[in-house]
PQR file with spaces between the fields and no chain letter, atoms N, CA, C, O and H, PARSE charges and radii, in Angstrom:
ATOM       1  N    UNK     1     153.948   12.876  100.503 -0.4000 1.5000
ATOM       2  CA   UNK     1     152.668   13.424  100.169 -0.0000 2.0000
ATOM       3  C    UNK     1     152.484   13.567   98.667  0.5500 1.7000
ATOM       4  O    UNK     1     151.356   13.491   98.180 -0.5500 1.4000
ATOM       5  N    UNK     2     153.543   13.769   97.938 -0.4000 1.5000
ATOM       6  CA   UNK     2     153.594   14.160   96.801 -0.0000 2.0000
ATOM       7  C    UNK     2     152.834   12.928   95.445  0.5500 1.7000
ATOM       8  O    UNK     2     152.380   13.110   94.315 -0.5500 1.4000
ATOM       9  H    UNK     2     154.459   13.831   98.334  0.4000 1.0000
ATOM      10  N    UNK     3     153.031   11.682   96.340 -0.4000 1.5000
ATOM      11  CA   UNK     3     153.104   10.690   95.576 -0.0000 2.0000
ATOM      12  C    UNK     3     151.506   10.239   95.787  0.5500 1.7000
ATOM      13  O    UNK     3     151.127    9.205   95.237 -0.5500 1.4000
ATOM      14  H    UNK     3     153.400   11.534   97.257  0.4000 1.0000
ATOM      15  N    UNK     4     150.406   11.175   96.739 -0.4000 1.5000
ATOM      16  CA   UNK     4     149.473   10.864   97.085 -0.0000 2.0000
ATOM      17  C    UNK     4     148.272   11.746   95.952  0.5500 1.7000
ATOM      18  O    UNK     4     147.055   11.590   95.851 -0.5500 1.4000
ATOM      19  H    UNK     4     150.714   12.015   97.186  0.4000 1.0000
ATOM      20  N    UNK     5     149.194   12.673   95.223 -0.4000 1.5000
ATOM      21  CA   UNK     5     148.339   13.726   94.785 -0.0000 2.0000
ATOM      22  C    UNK     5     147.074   12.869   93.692  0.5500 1.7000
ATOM      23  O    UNK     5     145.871   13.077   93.536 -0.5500 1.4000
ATOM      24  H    UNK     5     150.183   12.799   95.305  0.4000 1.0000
ATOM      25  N    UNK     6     148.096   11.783   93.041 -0.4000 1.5000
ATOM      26  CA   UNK     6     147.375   11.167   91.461 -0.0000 2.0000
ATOM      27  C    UNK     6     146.027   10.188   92.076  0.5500 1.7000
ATOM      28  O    UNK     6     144.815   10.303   91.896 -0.5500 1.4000
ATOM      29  H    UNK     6     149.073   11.614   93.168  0.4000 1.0000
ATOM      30  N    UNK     7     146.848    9.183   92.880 -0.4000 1.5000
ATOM      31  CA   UNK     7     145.263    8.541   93.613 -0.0000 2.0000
ATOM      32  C    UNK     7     144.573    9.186   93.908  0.5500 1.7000
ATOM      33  O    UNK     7     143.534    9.066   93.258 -0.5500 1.4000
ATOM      34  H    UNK     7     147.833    9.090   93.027  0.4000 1.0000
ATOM      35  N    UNK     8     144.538   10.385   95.092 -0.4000 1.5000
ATOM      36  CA   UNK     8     143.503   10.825   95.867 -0.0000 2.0000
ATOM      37  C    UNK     8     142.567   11.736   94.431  0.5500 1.7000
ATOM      38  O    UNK     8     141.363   11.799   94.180 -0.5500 1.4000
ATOM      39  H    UNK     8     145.382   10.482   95.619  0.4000 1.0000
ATOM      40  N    UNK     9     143.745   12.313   93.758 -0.4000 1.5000
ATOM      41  CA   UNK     9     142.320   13.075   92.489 -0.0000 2.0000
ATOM      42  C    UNK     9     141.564   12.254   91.821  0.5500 1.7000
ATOM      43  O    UNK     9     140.463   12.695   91.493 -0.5500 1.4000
ATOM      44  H    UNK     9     144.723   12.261   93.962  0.4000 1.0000
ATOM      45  N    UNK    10     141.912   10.860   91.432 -0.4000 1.5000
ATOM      46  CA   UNK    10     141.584   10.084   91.109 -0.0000 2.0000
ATOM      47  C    UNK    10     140.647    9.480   91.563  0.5500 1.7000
ATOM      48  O    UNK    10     139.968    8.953   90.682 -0.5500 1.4000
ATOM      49  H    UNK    10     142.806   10.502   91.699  0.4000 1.0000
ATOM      50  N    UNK    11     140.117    9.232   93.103 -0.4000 1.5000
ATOM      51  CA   UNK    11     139.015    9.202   93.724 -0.0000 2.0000
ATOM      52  C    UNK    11     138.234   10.564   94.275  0.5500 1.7000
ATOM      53  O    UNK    11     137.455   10.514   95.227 -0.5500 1.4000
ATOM      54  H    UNK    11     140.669    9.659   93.819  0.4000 1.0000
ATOM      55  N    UNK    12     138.523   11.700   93.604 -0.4000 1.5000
ATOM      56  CA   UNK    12     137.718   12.358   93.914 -0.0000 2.0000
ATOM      57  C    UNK    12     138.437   13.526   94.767  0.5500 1.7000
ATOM      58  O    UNK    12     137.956   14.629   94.506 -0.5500 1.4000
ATOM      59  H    UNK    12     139.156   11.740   92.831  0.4000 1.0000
ATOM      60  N    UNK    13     139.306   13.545   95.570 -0.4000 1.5000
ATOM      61  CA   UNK    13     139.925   14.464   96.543 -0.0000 2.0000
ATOM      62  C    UNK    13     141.106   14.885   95.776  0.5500 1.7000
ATOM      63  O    UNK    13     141.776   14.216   94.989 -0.5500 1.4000
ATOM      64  H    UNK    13     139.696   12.649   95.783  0.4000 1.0000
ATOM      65  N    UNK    14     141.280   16.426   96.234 -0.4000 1.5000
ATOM      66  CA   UNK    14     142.126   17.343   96.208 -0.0000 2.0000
ATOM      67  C    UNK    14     142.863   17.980   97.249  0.5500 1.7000
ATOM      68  O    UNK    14     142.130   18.734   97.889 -0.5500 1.4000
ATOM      69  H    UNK    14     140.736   16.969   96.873  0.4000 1.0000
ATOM      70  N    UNK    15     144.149   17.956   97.695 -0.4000 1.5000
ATOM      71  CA   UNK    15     144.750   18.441   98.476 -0.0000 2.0000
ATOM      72  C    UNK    15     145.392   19.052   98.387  0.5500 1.7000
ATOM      73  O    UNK    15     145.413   19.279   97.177 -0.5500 1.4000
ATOM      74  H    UNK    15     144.745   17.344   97.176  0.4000 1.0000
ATOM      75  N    UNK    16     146.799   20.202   99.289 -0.4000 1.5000
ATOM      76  CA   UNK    16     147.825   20.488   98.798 -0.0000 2.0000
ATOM      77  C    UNK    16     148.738   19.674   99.463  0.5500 1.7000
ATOM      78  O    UNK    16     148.609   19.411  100.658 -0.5500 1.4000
ATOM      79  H    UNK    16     146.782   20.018  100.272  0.4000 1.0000
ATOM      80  N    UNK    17     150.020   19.086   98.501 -0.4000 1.5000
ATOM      81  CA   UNK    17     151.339   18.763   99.213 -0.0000 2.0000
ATOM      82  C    UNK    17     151.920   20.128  100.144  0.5500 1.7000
ATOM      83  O    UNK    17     152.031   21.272   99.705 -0.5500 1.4000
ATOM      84  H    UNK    17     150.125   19.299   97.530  0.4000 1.0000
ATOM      85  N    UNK    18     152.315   19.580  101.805 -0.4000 1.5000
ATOM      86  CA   UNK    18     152.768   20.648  101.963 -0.0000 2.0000
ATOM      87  C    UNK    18     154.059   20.718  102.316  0.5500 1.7000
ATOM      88  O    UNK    18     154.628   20.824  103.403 -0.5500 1.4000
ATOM      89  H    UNK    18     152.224   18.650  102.162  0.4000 1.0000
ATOM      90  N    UNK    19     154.475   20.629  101.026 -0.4000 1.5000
ATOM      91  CA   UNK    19     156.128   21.339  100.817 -0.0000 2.0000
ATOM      92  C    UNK    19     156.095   22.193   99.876  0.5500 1.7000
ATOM      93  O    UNK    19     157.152   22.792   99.675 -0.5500 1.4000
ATOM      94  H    UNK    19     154.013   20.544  100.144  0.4000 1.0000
ATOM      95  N    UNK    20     154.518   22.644   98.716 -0.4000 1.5000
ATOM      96  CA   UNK    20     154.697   23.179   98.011 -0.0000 2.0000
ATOM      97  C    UNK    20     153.641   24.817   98.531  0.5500 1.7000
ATOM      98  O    UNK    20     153.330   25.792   97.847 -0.5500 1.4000
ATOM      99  H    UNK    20     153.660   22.157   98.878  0.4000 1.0000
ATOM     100  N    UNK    21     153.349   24.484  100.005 -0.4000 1.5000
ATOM     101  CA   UNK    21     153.222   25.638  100.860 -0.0000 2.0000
ATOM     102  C    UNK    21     153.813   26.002  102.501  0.5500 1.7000
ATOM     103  O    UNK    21     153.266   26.374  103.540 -0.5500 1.4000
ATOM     104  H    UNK    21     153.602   23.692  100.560  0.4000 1.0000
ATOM     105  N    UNK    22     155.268   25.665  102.084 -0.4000 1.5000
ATOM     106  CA   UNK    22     155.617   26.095  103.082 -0.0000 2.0000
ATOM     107  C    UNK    22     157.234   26.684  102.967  0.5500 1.7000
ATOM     108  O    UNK    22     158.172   26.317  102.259 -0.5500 1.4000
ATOM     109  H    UNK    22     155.713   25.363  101.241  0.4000 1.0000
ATOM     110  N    UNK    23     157.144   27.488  103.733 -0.4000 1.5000
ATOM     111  CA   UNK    23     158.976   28.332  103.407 -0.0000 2.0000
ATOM     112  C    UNK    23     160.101   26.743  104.110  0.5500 1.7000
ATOM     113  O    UNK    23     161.230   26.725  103.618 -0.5500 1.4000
ATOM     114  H    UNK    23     156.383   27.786  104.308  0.4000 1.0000
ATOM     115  N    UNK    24     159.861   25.834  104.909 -0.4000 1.5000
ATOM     116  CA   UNK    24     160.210   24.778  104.871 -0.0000 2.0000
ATOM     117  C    UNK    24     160.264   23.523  104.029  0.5500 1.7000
ATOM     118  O    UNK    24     160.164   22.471  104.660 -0.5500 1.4000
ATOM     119  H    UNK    24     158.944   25.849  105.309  0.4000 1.0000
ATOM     120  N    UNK    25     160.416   23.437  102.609 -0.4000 1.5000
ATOM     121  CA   UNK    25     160.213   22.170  101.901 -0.0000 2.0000
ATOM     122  C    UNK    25     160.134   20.464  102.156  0.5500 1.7000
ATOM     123  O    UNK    25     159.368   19.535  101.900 -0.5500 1.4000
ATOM     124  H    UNK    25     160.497   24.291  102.096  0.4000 1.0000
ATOM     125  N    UNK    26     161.519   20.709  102.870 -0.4000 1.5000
ATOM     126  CA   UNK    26     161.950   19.744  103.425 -0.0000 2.0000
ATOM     127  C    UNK    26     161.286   19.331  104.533  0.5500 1.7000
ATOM     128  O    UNK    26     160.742   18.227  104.570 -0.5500 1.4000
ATOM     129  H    UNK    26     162.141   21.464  103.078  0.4000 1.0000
ATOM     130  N    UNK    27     161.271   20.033  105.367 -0.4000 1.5000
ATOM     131  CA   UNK    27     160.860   19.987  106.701 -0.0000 2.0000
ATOM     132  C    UNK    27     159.049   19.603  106.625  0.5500 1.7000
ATOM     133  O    UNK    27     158.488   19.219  107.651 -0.5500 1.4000
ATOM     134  H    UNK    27     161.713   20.930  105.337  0.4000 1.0000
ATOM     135  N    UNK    28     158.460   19.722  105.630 -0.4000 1.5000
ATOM     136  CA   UNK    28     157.366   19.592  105.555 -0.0000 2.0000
ATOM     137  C    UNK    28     156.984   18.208  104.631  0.5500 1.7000
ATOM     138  O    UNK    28     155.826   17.863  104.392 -0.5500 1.4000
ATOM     139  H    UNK    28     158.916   20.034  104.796  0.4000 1.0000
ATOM     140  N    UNK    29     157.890   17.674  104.284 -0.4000 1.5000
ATOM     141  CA   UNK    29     157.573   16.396  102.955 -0.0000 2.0000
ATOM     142  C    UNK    29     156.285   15.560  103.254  0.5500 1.7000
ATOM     143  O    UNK    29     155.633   15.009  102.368 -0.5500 1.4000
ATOM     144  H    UNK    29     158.830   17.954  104.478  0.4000 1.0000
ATOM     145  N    UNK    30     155.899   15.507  104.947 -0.4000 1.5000
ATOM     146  CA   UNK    30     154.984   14.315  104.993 -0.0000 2.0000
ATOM     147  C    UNK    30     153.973   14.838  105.459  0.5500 1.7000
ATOM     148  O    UNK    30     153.166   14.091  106.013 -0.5500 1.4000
ATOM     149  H    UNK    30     156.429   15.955  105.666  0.4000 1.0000
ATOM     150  N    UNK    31     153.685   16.321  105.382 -0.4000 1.5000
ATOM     151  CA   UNK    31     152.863   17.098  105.901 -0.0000 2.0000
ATOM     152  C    UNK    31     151.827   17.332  104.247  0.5500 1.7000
ATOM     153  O    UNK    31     152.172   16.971  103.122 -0.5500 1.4000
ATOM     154  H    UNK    31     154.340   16.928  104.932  0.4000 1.0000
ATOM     155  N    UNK    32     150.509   18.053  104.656 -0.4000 1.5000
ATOM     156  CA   UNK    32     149.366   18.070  103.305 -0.0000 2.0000
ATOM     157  C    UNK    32     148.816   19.244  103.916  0.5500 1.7000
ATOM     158  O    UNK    32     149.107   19.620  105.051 -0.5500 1.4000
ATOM     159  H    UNK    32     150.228   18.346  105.570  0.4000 1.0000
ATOM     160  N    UNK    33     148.072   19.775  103.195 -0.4000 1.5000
ATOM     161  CA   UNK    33     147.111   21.039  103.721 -0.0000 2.0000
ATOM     162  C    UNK    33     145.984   20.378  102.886  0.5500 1.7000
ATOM     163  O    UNK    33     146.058   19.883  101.761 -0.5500 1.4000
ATOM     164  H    UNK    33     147.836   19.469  102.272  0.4000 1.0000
ATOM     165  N    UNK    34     144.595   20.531  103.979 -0.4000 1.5000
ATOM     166  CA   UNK    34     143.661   20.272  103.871 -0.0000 2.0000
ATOM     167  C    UNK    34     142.404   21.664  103.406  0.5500 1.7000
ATOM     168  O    UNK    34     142.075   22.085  104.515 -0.5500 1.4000
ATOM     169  H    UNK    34     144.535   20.933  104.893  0.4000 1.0000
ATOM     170  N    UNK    35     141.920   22.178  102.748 -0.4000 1.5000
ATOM     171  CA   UNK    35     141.286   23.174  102.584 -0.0000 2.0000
ATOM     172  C    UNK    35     139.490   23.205  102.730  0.5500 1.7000
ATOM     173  O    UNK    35     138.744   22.983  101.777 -0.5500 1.4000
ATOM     174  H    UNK    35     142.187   21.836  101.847  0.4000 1.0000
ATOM     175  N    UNK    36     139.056   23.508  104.042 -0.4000 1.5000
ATOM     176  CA   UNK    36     137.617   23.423  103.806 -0.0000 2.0000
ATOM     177  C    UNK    36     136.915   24.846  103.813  0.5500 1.7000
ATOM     178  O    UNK    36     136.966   25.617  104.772 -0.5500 1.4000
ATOM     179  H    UNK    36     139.663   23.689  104.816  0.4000 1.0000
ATOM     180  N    UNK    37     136.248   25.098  102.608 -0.4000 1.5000
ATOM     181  CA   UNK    37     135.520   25.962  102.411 -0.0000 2.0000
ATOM     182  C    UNK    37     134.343   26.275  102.662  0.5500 1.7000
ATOM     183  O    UNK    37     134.016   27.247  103.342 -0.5500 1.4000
ATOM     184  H    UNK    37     136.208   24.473  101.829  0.4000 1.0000
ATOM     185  N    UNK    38     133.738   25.636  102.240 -0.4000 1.5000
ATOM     186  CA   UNK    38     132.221   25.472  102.530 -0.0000 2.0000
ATOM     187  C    UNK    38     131.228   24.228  102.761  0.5500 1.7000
ATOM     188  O    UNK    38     130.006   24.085  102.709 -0.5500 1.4000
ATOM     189  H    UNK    38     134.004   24.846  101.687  0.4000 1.0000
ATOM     190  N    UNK    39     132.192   23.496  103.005 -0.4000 1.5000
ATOM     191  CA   UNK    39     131.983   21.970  103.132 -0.0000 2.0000
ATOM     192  C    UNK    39     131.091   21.800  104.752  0.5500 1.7000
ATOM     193  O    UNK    39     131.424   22.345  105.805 -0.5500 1.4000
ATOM     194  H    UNK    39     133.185   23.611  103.047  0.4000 1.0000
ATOM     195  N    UNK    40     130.139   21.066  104.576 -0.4000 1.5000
ATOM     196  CA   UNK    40     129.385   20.723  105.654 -0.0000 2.0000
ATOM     197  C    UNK    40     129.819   19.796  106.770  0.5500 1.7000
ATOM     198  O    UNK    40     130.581   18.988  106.240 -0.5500 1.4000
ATOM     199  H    UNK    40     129.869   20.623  103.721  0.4000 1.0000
ATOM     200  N    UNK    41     129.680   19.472  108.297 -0.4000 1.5000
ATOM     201  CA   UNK    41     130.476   18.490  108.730 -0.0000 2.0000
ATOM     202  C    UNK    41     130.278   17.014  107.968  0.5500 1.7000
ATOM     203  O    UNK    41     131.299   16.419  107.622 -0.5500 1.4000
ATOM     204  H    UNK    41     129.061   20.129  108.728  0.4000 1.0000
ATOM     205  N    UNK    42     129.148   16.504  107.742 -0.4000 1.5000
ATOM     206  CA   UNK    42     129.101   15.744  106.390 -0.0000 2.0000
ATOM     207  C    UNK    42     130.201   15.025  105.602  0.5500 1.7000
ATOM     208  O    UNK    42     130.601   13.862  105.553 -0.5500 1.4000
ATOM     209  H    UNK    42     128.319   16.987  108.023  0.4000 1.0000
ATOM     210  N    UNK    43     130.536   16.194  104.996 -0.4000 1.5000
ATOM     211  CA   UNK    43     131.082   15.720  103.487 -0.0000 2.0000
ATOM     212  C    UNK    43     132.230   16.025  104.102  0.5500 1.7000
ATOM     213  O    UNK    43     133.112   15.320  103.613 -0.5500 1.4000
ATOM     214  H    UNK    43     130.211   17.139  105.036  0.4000 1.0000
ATOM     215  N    UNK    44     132.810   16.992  105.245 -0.4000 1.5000
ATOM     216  CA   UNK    44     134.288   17.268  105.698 -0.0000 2.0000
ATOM     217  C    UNK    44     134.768   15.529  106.177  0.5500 1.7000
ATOM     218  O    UNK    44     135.789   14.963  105.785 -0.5500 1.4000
ATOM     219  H    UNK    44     132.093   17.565  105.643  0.4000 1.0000
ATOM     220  N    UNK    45     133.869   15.026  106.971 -0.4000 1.5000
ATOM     221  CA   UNK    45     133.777   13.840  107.630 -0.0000 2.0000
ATOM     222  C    UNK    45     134.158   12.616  106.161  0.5500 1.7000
ATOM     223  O    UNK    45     135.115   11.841  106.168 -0.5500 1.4000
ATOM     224  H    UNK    45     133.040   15.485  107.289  0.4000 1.0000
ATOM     225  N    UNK    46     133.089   12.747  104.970 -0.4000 1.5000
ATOM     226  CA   UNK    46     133.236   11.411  104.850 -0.0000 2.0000
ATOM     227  C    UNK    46     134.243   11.948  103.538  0.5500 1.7000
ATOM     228  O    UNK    46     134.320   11.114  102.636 -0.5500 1.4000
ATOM     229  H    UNK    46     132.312   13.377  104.964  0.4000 1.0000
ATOM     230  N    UNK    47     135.007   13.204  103.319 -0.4000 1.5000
ATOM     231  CA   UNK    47     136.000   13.454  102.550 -0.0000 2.0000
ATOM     232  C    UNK    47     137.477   12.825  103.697  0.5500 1.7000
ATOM     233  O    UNK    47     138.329   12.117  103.160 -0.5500 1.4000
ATOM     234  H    UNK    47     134.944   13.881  104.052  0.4000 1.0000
ATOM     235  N    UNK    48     137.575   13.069  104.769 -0.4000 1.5000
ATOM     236  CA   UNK    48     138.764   13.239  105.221 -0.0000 2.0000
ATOM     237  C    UNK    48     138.611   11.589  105.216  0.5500 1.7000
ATOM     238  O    UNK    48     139.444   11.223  104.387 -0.5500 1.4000
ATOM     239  H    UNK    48     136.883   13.645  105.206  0.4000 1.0000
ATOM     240  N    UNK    49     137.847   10.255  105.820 -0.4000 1.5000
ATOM     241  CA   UNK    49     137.387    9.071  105.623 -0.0000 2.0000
ATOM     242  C    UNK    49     138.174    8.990  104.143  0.5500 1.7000
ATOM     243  O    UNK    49     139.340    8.641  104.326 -0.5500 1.4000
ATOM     244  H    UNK    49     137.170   10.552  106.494  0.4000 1.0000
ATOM     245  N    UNK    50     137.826    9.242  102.563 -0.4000 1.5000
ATOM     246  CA   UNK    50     138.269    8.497  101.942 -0.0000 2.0000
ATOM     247  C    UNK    50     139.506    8.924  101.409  0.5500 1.7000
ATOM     248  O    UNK    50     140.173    8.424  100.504 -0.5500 1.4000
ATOM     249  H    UNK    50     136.878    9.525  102.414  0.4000 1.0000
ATOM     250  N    UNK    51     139.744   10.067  102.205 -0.4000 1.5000
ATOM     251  CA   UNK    51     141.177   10.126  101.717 -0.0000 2.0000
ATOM     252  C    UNK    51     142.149    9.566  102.981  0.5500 1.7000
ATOM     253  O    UNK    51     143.373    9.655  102.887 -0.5500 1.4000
ATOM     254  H    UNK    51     139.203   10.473  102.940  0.4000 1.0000
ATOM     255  N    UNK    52     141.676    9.140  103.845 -0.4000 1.5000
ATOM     256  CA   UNK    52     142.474    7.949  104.633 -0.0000 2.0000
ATOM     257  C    UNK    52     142.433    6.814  104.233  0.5500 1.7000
ATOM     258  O    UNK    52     143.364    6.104  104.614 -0.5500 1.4000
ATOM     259  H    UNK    52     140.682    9.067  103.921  0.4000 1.0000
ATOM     260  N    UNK    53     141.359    6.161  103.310 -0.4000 1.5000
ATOM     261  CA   UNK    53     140.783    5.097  102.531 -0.0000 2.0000
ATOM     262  C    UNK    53     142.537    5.143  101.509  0.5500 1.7000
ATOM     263  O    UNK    53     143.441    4.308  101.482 -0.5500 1.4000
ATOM     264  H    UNK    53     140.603    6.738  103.001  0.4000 1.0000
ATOM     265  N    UNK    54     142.425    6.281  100.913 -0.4000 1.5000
ATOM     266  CA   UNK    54     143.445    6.468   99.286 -0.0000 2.0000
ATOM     267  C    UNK    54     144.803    6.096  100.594  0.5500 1.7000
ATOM     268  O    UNK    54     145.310    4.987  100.765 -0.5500 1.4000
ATOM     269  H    UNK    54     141.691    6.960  100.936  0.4000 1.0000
ATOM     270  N    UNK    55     145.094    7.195  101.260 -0.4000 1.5000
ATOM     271  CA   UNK    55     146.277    7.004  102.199 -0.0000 2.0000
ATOM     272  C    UNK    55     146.880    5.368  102.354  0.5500 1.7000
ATOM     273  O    UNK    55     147.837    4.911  101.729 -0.5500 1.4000
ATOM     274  H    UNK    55     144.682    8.095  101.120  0.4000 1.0000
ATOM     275  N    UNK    56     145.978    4.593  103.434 -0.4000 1.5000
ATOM     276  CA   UNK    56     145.815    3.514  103.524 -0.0000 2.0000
ATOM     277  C    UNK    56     146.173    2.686  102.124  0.5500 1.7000
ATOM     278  O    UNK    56     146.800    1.663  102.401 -0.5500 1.4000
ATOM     279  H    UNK    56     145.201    4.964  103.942  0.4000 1.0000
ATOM     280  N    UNK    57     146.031    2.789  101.237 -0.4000 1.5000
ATOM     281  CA   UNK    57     145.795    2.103  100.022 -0.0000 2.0000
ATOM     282  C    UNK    57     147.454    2.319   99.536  0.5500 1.7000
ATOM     283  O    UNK    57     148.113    1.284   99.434 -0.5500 1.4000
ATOM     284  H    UNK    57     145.522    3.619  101.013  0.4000 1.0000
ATOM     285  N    UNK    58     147.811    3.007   99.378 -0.4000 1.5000
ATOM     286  CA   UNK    58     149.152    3.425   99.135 -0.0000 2.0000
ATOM     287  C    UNK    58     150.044    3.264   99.575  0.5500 1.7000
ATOM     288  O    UNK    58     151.006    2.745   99.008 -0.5500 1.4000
ATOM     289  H    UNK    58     147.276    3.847   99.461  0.4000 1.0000
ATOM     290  N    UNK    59     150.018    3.672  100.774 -0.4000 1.5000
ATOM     291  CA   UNK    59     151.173    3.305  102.112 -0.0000 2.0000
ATOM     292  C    UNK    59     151.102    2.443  102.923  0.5500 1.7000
ATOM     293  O    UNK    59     152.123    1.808  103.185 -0.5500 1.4000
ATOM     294  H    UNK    59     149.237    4.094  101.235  0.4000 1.0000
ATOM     295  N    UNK    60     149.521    2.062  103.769 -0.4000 1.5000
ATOM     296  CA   UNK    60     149.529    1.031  104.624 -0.0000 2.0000
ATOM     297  C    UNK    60     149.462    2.032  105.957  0.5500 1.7000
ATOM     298  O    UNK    60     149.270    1.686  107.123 -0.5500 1.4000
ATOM     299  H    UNK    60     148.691    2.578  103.557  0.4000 1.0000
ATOM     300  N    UNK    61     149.626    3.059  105.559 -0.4000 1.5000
ATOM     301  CA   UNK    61     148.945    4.001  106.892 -0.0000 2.0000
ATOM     302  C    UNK    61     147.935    4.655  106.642  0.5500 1.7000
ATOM     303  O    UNK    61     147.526    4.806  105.491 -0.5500 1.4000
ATOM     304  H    UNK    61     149.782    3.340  104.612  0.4000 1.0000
ATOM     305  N    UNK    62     147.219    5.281  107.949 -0.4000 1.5000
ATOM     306  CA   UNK    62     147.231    4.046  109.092 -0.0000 2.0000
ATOM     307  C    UNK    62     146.463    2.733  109.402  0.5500 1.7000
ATOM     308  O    UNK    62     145.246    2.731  109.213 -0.5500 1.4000
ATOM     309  H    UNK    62     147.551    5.159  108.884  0.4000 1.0000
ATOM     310  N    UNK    63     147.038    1.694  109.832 -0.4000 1.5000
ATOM     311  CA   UNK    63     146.584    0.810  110.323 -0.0000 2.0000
ATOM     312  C    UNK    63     145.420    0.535  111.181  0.5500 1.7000
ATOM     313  O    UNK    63     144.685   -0.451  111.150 -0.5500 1.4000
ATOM     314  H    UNK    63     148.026    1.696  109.986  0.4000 1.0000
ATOM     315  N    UNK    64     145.343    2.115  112.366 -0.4000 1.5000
ATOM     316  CA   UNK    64     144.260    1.728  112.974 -0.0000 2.0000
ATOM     317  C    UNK    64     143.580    3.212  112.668  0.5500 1.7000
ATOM     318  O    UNK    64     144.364    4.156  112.569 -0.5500 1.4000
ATOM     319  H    UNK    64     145.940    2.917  112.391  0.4000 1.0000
ATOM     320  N    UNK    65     142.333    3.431  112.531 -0.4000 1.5000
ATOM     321  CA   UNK    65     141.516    4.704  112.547 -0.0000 2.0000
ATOM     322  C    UNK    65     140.742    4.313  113.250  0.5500 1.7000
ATOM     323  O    UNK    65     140.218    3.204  113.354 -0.5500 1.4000
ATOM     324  H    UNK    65     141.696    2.664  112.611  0.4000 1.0000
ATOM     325  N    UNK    66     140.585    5.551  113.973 -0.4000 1.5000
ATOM     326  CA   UNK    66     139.300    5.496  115.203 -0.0000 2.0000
ATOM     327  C    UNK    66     139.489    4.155  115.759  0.5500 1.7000
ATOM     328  O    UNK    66     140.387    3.735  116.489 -0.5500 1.4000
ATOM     329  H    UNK    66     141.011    6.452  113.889  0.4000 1.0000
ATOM     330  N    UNK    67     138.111    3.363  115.102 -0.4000 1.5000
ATOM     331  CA   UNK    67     137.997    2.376  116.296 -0.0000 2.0000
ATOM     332  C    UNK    67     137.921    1.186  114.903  0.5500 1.7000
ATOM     333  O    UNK    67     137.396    0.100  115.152 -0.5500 1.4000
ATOM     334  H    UNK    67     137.381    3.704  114.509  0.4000 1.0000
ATOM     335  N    UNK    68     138.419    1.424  113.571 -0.4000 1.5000
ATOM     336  CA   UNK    68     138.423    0.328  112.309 -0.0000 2.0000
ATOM     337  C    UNK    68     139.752    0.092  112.551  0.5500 1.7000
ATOM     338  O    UNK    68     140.551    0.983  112.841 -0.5500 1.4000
ATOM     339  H    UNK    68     138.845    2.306  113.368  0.4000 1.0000
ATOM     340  N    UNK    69     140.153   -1.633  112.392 -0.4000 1.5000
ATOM     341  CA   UNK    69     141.565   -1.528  111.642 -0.0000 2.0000
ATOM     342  C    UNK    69     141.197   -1.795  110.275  0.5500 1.7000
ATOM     343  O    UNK    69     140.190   -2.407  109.920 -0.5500 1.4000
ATOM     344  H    UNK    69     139.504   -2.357  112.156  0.4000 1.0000
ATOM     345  N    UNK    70     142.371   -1.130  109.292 -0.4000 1.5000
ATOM     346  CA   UNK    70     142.574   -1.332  107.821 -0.0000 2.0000
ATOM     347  C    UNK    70     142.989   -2.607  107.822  0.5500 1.7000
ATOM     348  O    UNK    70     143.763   -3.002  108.695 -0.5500 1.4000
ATOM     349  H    UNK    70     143.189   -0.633  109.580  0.4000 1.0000
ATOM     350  N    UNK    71     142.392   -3.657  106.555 -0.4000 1.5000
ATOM     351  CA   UNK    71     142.936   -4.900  106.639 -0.0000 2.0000
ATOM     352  C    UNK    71     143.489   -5.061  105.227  0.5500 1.7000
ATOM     353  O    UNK    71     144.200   -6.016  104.915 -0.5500 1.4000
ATOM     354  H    UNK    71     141.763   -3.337  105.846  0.4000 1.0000
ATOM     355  N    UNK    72     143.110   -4.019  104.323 -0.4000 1.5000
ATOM     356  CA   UNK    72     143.285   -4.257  103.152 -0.0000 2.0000
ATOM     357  C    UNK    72     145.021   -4.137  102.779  0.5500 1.7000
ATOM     358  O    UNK    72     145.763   -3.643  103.628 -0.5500 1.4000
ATOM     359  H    UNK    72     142.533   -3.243  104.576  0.4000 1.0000
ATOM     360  N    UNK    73     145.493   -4.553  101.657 -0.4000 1.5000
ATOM     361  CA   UNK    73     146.822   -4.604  101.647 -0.0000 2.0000
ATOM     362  C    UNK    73     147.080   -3.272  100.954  0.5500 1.7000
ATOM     363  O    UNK    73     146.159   -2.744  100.332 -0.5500 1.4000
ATOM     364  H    UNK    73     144.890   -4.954  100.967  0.4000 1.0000
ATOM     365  N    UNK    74     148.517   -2.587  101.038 -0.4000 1.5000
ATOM     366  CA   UNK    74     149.165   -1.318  100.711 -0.0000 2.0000
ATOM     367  C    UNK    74     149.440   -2.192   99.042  0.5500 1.7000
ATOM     368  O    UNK    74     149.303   -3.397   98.832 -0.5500 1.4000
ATOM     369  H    UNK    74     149.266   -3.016  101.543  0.4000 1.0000
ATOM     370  N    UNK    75     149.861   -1.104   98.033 -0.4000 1.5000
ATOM     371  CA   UNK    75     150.486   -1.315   97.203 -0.0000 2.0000
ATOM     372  C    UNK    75     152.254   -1.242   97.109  0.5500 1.7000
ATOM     373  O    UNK    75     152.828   -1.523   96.056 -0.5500 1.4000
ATOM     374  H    UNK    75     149.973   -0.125   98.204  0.4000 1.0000
């Protein structure tokens, strides 16, 4: 997760890594906390979309969302 922080701010999204909220570090490496405040279903929708967009882009996961496959290549 950690390695996701620079892209995703970079397009716009903010997350937390969550190893740096949890009494588990380890146990949490591939885990994120998502924070919605006041966000409308909207923007919750097409925020969580491009940060599967950044995800995808990075790693190559996931492959399939909903009912799109990703075709684009991972770095």
């Amino acid at each position: 997760m950690r390695r996701l922080v620079k892209p995703a701010a970079e397009a716009g999204i903010a997350f937390n890594p969550g190893p740096e909220w949890s009494c588990d570090p380890d146990g949490t490496r591939s885990h994120m906390r998502l924070c919605f405040g006041l966000a409308s279903k909207e923007q919750i929708r097409d925020g969580v979309a491009a940060l599967a967009r950044v995800c995808f882009e990075q790693t190559g996961i996931p492959v399939r969302s909903a009912n799109t496959e990703n075709t684009a290549r991972a770095n």
